[in-house]
N, C-alpha and C positions, 0 to 999 in steps of 0.2 A: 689749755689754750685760752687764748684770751682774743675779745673782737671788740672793734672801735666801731660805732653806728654813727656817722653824722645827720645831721639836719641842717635845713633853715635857708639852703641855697634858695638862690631864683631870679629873675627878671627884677630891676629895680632904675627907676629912671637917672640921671646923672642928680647927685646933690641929697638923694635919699640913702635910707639907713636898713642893714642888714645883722640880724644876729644870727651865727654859725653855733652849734653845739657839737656836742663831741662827749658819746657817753662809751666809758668801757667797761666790758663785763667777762666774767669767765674766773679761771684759778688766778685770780690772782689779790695780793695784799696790800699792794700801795703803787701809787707813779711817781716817779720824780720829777723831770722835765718835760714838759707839756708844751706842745706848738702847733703852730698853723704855718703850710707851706701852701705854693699855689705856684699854677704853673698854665701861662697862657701858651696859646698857639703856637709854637713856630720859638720856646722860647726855653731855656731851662728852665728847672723848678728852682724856687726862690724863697728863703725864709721870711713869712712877711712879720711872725712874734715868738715869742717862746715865753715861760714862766715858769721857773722853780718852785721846786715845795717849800721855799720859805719868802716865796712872794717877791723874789727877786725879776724883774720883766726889762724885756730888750724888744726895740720895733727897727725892723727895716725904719730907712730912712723917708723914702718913700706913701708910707702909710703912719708915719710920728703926729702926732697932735691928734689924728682923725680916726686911730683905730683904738682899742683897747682889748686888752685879753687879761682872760679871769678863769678860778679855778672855783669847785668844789670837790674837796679832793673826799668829803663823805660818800660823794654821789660819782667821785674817780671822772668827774667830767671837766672839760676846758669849753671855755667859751670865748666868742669873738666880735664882739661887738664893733659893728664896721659904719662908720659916719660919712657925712658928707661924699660918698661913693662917686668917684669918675670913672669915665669909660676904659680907662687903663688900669684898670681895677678888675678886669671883665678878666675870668681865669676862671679852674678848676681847682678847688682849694683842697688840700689833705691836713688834718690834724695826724700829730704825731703823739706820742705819749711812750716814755722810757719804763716800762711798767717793772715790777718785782713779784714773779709768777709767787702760787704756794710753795715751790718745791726749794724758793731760796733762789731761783736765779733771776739776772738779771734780764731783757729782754727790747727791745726796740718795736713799735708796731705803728701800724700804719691804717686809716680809715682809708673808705673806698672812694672818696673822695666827692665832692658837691660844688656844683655850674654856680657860679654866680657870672651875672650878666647884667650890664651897668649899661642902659642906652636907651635913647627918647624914640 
């Protein structure tokens, strides 16, 4: 079995900066596709980046210029570095990670997710 731990959510006023982590651990050998979803109130859940294991990266349109997402895939972690933060930004974020257990299979998981909240 394998588990996603995030960090780093929290309270941040309109115009400041949050970094999100996302560590996984358990049986498993490597991820390949690594993401941040989030999903506000009232709203569906929404891809806001995702990154490949050969460094390939896509951003919602919405979060392009102002967000960045990063791997280390030593430490099987993604990261989310989040800028200039607006209040429409205010969600519960999930990292995702397509992991490849010991046993050879392939597997989808999901962290328990972390509040970011953008407001003066």
């Amino acid at each position: 079995q394998v588990q996603l731990v995030e960090s780093g959510g929290g309270l941040v006023q309109p115009g400041g900066s949050l970094r999100l982590s996302c560590a996984a651990s358990g049986s498993m050998l490597t991820s390949n596709r690594m993401g941040w979803y989030r999903q506000a109130p009232g709203k569906t859940r929404e891809l806001v980046a995702q990154i490949m294991s050969d460094g390939w990266t896509n951003y919602a349109g919405s979060v392009k210029g102002r967000f960045t997402i990063s791997r280390d895939n030593a430490k099987h972690t993604v990261h989310l570095q989040m800028n200039s933060l607006k209040p429409e930004d205010t969600a519960v974020y999930y990292c995702y990670q397509q992991v490849r257990e010991t046993s050879g299979r392939w597997e989808d998981y999901w962290g328990q997710g972390t509040r970011v909240t953008v407001s003066s």
